[in-house]
C-alpha positions in Angstrom: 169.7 40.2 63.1 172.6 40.0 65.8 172.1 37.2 68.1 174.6 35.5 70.8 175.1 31.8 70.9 177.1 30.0 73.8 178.5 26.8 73.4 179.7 24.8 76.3 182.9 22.8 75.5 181.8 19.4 76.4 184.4 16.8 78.2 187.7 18.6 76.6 189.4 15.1 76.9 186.9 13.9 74.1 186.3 15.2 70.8 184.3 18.5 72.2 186.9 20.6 71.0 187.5 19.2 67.4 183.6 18.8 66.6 183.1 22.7 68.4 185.6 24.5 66.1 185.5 22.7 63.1 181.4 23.6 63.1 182.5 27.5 63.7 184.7 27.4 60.9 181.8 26.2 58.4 179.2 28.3 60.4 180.9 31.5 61.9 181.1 33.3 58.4 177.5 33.0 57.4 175.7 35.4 59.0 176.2 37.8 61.5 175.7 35.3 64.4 178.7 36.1 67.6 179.4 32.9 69.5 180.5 32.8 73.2 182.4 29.2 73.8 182.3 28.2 77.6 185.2 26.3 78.7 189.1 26.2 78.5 191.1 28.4 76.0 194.0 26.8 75.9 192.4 23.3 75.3 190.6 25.6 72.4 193.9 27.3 71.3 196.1 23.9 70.7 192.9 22.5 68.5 192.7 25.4 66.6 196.4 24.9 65.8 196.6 20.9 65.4 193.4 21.6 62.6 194.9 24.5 61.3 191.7 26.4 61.4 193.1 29.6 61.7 189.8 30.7 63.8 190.3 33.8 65.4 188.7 33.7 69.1 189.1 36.3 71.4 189.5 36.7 75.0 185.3 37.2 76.6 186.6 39.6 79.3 188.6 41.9 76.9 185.9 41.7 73.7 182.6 40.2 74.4 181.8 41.7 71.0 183.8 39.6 68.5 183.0 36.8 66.4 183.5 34.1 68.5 184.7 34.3 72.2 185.4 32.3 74.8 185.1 32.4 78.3 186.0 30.3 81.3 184.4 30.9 84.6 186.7 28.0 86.2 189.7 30.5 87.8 192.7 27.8 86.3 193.3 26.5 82.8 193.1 22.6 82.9 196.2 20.7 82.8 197.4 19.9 78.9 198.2 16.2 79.6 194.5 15.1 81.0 193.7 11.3 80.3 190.2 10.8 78.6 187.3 10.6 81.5 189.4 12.6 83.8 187.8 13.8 87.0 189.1 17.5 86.5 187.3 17.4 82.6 184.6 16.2 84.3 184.1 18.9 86.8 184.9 21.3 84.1 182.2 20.6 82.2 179.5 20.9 84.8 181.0 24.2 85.4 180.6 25.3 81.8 176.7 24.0 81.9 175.8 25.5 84.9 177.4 29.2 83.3 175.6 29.0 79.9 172.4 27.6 81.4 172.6 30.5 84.2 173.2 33.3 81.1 170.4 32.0 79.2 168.1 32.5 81.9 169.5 35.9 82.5 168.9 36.7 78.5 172.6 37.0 78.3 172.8 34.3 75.4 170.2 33.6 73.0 170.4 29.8 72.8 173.0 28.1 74.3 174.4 24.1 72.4 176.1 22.0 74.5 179.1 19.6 73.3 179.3 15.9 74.6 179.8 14.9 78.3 180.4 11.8 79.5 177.5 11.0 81.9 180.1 7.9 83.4 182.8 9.9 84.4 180.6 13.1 85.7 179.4 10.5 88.4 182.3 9.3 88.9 183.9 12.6 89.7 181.3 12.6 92.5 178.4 14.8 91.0 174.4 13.3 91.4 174.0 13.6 87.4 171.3 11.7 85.1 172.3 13.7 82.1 172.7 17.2 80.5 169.2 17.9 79.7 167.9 16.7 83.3 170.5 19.4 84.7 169.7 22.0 82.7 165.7 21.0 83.5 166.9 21.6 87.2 169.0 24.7 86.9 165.3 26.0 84.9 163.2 25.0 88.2 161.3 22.5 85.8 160.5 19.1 85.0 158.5 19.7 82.5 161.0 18.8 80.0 161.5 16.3 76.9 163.9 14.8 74.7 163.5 15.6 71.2 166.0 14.2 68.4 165.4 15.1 65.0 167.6 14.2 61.8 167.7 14.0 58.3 168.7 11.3 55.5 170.7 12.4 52.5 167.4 13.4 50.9 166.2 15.6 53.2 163.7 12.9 55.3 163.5 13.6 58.4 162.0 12.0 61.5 161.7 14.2 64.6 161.1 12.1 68.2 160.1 12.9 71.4 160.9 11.2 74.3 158.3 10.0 77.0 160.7 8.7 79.5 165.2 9.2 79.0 167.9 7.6 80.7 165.4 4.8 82.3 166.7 0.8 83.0 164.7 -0.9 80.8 162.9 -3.1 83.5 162.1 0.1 85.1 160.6 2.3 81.6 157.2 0.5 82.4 156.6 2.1 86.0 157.9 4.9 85.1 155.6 5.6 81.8 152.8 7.9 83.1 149.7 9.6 81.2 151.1 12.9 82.3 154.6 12.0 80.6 153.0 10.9 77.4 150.8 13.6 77.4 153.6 16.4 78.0 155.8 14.5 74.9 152.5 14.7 72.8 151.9 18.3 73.4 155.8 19.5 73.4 156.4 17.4 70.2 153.3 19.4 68.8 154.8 23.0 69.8 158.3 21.6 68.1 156.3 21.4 64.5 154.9 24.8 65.2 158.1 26.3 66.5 160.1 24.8 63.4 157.8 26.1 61.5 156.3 23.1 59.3 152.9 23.5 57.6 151.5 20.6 59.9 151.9 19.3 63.7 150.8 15.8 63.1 152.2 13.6 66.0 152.5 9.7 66.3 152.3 7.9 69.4 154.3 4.9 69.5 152.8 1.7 71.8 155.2 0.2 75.0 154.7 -3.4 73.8 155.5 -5.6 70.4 152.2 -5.0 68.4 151.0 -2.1 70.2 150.3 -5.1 73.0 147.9 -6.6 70.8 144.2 -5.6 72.8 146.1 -6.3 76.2 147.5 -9.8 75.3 151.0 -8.6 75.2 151.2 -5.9 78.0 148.3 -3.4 79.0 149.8 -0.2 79.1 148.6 0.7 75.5 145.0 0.6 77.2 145.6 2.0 80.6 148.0 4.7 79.9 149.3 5.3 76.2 146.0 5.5 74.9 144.0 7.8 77.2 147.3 9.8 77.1 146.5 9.8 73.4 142.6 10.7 73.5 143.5 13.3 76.0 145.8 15.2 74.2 143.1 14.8 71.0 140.6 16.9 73.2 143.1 20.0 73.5 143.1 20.1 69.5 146.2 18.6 68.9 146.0 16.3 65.6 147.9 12.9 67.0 147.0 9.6 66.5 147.8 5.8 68.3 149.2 4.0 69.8 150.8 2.4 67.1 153.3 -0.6 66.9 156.4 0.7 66.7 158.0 -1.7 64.0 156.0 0.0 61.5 154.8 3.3 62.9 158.6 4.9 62.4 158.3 3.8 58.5 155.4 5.3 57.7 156.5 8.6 59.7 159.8 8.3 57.9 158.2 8.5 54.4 155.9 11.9 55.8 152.6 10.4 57.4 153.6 12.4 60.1 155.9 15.4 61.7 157.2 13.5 65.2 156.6 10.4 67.1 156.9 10.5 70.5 158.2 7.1 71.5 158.0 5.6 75.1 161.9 4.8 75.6 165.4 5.4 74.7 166.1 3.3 72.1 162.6 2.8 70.7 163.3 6.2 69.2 166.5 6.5 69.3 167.3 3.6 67.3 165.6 4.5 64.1 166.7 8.5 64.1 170.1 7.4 64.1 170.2 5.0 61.7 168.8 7.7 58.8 170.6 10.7 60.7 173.4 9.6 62.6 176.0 12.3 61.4 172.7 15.1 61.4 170.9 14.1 64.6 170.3 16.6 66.8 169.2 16.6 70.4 167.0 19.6 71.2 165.6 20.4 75.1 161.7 21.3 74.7 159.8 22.8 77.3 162.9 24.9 79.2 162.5 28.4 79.5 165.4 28.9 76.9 167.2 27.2 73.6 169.0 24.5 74.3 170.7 22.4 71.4 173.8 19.3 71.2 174.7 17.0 68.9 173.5 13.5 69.0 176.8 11.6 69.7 179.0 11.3 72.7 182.6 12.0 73.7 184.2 9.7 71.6 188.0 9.0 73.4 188.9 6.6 71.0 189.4 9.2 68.3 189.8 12.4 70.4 193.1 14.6 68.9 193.2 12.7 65.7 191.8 15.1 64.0 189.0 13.0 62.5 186.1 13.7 64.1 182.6 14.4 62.0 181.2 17.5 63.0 177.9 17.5 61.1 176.0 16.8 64.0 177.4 20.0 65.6 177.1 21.7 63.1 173.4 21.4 62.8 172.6 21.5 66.4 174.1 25.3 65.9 171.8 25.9 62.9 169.1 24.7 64.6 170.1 26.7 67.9 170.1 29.7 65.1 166.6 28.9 63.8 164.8 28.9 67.0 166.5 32.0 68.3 166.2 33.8 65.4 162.2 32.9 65.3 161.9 34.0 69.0 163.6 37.7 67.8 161.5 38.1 64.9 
């Protein structure tokens, strides 16, 4: 079954490129998948030479049906000598987000996996940005979106986690946590075990405070919100359970009490998944109209062009790009 992934290019002054190419070359050759990369050829073409690679990628506009294409809707080549961060990557790579997003909603890509950006430098080059997934939610006319990283010791233990609030200052996660937010993790978090296919869709809910605020000793937003967030999501049939401290709800979800957690901030989550997946981690969109995938790392300038990068975490955001879409074919 032919299908079309895109893969945006990421900052090309980071390790985008490397981590991109380096995941084709282990990927391209196991099925029949065709790959459309969005961003700058040339920055493509003198990776493919310094790794030796060998890939073959063709020219979008004179072959859309090979292998692996690429495409660049900016009308110059970026310069070869850009310093990491620099404002003309930076504008690049909202460019390249904008296109895939934009062909995914047109059907014109089956999935689209999106390589690093640096969230710094995309402000600073004068875009209002909050991160790739609240861009893409925007460009989808939706904010019914969530975070969900999932990833994978070396024996196969996974935890998945959703995410009720992002890119929030700390000081601010508590007035920003709302029942609907919790709620809309719970239920997406649920449709991710169905959509992956597991036999179960049992969901954790992690508390805001240490202890799970301890009956309202430590913080009451277990009782006011997390909780009936909880009960409500219990009365649309979806098996979930909590609030839970988090200190020990993530180790009995990582030994397979449960299929996700939905945790209430950035690093609450975040924390855990990477430290028994950091080189599998993956960072999947829920709730947009179409498959969006990265990997669960950033740009990385201080080893860009060495030649050194890891790309397992790309490479699995690709298989996992290829999983969903090939469910929503079959």
């Amino acid at each position: 079954m032919e299908m079309l992934i895109g893969i945006t290019l990421g900052d090309v002054t980071g390790i985008g490129p490397e981590v991109t190419l380096k995941a084709l070359a282990k990927e391209a050759p196991s099925n029949d998948a065709r790959y459309l990369i969005i961003g700058d050829a040339d920055s493509l073409k003198r990776t493919n030479e310094q790794l030796q690679l060998k890939l073959q990628l063709e020219d979008y506009r004179k072959n859309p049906s090979a292998r692996i294409s690429v495409f660049n809707p900016l009308p110059d080549p970026l310069p070869h000598d850009l310093v990491p961060g620099a404002p003309a990557a930076a504008h690049a790579a909202v460019a390249w987000l904008k296109e895939a997003a934009e062909r995914c909603l047109k059907r014109e890509l089956d999935a689209m996996v999106t390589a690093p950006v640096s969230k710094e430098n995309i402000i600073r080059a004068g875009h209002a940005f909050v991160g790739q997934t609240e861009f893409l939610s925007q460009i989808a006319g939706t904010d019914r979106t969530v975070m969900m990283l999932l990833g994978h010791d070396e024996r196969g233990r996974w935890l998945r986690v959703a995410l009720a609030t992002t890119h929030v200052p700390v000081k601010m996660i508590s007035e920003q946590l709302t029942h609907e937010k919790i709620e809309l993790a719970i239920q997406l978090a649920a449709k991710a075990c169905q959509d992956l296919r597991l036999p179960r869709a049992r969901v954790a809910v992690c508390g805001l405070n240490p202890h799970a605020g301890e009956g309202g000793k430590i913080g009451t937003e277990e009782i006011t919100t997390v909780a009936p967030a909880v009960l409500a999501s219990q009365r649309k049939n979806i098996d979930t359970q909590g609030p839970f401290s988090a200190d020990t709800l993530f180790y009995h979800a990582y030994r397979g009490d449960y299929d996700a957690v939905v945790a209430m901030y950035h690093d609450q989550g975040l924390c855990p998944l990477k430290l028994i997946g950091f080189d599998t981690g993956v960072n999947w969109t829920l709730g947009l109209p179409f498959i969006r995938t990265s990997p669960d790392h950033g740009t990385a300038y201080n080893i860009a062009g060495q030649g050194i990068a890891e790309a397992s975490s790309m490479i699995s955001a690709i298989r996992l790009a290829k999983q969903l879409a090939g469910k929503s074919k079959s």
